[in-house]
N, C-alpha and C positions, 0 to 999 in steps of 0.2 A: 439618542437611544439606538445606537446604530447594530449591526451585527459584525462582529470583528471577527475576521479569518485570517491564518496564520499562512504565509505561503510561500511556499519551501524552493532555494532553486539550485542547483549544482551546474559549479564551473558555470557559474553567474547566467545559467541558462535554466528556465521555471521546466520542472515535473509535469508528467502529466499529471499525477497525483493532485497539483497545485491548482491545475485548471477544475480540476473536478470539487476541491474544497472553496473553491468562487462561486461554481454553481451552486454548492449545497451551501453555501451562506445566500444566495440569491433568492431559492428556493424558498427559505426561511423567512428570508426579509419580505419576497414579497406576503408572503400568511401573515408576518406581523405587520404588513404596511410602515417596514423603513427600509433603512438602506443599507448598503454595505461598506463597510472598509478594510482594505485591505494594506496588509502588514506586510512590509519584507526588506530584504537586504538592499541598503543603497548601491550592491555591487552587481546589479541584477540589470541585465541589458538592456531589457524593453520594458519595463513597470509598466506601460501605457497599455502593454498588450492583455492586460489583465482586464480591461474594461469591457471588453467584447464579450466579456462571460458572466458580469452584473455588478463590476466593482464602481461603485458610484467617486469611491476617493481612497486613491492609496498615497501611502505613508510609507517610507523611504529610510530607514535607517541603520546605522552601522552594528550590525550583533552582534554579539559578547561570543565568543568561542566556543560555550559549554553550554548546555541544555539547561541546565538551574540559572544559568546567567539571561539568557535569552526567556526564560519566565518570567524572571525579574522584571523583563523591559516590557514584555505585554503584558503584565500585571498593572504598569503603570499609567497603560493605552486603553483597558477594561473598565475603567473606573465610570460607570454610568452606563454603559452599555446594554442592549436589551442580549447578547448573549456571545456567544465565541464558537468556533470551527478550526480543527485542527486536523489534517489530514493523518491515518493511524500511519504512519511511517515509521521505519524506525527510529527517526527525532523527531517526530510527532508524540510517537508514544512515550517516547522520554521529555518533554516539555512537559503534555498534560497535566500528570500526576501533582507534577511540582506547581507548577500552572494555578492546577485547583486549591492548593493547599493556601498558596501565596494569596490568593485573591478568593477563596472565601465560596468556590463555586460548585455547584451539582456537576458530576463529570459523568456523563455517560460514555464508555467505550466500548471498543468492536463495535458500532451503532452499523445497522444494515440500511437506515431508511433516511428520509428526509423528514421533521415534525409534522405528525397528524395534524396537530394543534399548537396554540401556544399559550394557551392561559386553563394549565401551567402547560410548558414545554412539554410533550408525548413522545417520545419517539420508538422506536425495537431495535433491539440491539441480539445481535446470536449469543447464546449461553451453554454452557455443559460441552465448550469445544466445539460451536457451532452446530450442537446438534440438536438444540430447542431457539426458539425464539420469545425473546422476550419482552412485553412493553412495560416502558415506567416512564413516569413522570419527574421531573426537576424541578423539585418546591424548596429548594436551599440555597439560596444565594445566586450567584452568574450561574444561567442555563451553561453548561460546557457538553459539544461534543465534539467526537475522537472517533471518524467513521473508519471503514476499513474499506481501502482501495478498490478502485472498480467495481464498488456496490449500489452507487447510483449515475456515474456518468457525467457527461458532460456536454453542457448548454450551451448556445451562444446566445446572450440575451445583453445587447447592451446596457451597460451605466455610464454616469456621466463621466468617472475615467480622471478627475483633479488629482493632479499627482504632485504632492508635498513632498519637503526634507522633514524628521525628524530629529531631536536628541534625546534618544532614550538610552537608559545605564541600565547597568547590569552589573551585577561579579561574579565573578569567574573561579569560583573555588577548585576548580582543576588546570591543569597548566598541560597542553598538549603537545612531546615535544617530535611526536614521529606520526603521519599516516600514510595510509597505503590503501591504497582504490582496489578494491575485487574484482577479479576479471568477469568479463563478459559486455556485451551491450547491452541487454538490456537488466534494468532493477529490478529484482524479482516482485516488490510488494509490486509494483504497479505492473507486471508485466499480463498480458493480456493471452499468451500461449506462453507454459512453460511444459520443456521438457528435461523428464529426471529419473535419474538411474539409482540403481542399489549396487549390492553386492554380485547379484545374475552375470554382471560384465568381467569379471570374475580378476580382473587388475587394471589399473589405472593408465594402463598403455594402450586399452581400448576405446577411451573415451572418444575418441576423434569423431567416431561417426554418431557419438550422442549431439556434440558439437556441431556435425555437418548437419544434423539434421534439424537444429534450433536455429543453424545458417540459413536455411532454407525455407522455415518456417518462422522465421522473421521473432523467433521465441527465445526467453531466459532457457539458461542450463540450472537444473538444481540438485540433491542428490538427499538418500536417509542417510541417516542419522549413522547408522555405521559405518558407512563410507567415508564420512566425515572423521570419525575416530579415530581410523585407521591410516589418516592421512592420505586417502587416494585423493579425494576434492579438499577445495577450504571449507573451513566452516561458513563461511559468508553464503553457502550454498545448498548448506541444510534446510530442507522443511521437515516441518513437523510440528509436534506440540513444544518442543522444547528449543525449538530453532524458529525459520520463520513461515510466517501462518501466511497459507496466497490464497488470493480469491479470484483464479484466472477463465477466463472463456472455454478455453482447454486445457486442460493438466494431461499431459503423457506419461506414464509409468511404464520404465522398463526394467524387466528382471528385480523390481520390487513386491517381496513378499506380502505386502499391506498392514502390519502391527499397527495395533489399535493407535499405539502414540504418533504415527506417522498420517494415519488416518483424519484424525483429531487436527492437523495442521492446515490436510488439503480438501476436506469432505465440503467446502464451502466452493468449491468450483462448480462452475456451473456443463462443462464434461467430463469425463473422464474416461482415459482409452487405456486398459493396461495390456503388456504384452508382458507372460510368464509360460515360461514351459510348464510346470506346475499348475493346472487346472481346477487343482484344489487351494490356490492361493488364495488367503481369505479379502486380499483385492477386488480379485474379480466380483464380490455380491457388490462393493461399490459402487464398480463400474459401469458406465452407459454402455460401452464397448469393451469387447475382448478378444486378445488374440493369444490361443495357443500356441506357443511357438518358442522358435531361439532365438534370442535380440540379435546372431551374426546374420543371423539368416533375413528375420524380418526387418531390422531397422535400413540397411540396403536398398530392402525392395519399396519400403518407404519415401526413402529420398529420391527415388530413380523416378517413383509417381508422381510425388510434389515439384519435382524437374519438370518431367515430363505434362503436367495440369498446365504451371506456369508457361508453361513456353506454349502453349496451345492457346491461351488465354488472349 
């Protein structure tokens, strides 16, 4: 009756996201008094490193390509299990749904917490776009949950770390035949300071010093939702409600107007710094901080200080 968490890793090297869905099956197991096991690619370099953070035993095996395929395979691995962890990623949150259905399970998503309880499972999860909180219980089948990055963190609490091959199958009802990596270093869902622009930058041959300034602050780039549109960013770099949802340390706003649907993506951060010439940007009631100003003017004076911190430092 172990607790099974799913863990994610790219270019065969683990998420931080990954480590943080160890600790939150950790967390779990130890309230329930078992253990953890952990699931992942046999292409994945260190599987052992996962034990440093409560995996008692991970499992090793080759995944299906596609999201419905890879449910399949830990549908197969769930069978008895006291519950499931799946990091909200964005193949996270493509696994779950399918996840649940295949295997029969209570899914709670967006989850913000680690379980109160477990008889039955508690948890709170953010609702109405992050802007209530709410607790429910999972009295239907496998407890499932689908937390949202950087909402509870990350432990080091040894497990015993036995690291198996498995064969588990899957299909693959899609056939992948082109991808292409998004620019930037860091992932937005897991990124920990992002900063992000709108239209204020007024064309896409300014963006450099949004860049410089996510260089320097060791942050994701991301953009609204019109910017996107209009082709100045990729999409891969929208937040929002209708793009992707971050739950960062810091979120920076520049030259974004605040639209409630944009709002609704990023109000789950835990700062927020905007910078609008516009005063009456309805951002700013968001915001922890505000700067009146022009992003050529401020964003500048910005990098010259986080230069300048750094090198004092």
């Amino acid at each position: 009756m172990s607790i099974i968490v799913f863990v994610e890793d790219w270019n065969n090297q683990f998420k931080k996201a990954s480590f943080e869905a160890v600790s939150y099956a950790k967390s779990w197991a130890e309230l329930a008094g078992t253990t953890v096991t952990a699931v992942t690619s046999s292409g994945a370099a260190d599987p052992a490193a996962l034990a440093a953070f409560g995996a008692d035993r991970i499992l090793t095996t080759t995944l299906a390509a596609t999201p419905f395929g890879m449910a399949q395979q830990l549908a197969t691995i769930t069978n008895g299990s006291a519950g499931m962890v799946i990091a909200g990623t964005s193949l996270g949150r493509s696994i779950a749904p399918a996840l649940a259905a295949l295997s029969g399970g209570a899914l709670s998503t967006n989850t913000t917490d680690t379980p109160s309880s477990v008889s039955p499972v508690t948890v709170e999860r953010g609702a109405f776009s992050s802007k209530g909180i709410e607790t429910i219980e999972l009295i239907g089948g496998l407890p499932m949950v689908s937390f949202v990055p950087n909402s509870v963190g990350i432990q080091e609490r040894a497990g015993e770390g036995l690291v198996e091959n498995l064969d588990a199958t899957g299909t693959d009802l899609l056939r992948i035949t082109e991808q292409s990596i998004a620019s930037g270093k860091v992932a937005l869902p897991e990124a920990e300071v992002v900063v992000s622009a709108g239209r204020g930058l007024k064309g896409p041959e300014h963006w450099g010093m949004i860049e410089e300034l996510a260089s320097v602050l060791g942050a994701a780039t991301a953009c609204s939702k019109p910017v996107s549109d209009i082709g100045w960013r990729p999409h891969s770099e929208h937040v929002g409600q209708t793009g992707i949802q971050v739950n960062p340390n810091l979120y920076i706003a520049i030259g974004i107007s605040g639209a409630i649907q944009h709002l609704a993506g990023v109000s789950a951060s835990k700062t927020i710094v905007v910078v609008n010439t516009d005063a009456e940007a309805p951002f700013f009631k968001a915001a922890d901080y505000g700067i009146v100003g022009d992003a050529f003017e401020v964003v500048p004076q910005l990098v010259n200080a986080m230069r300048a911190f750094k090198a004092g430092q």
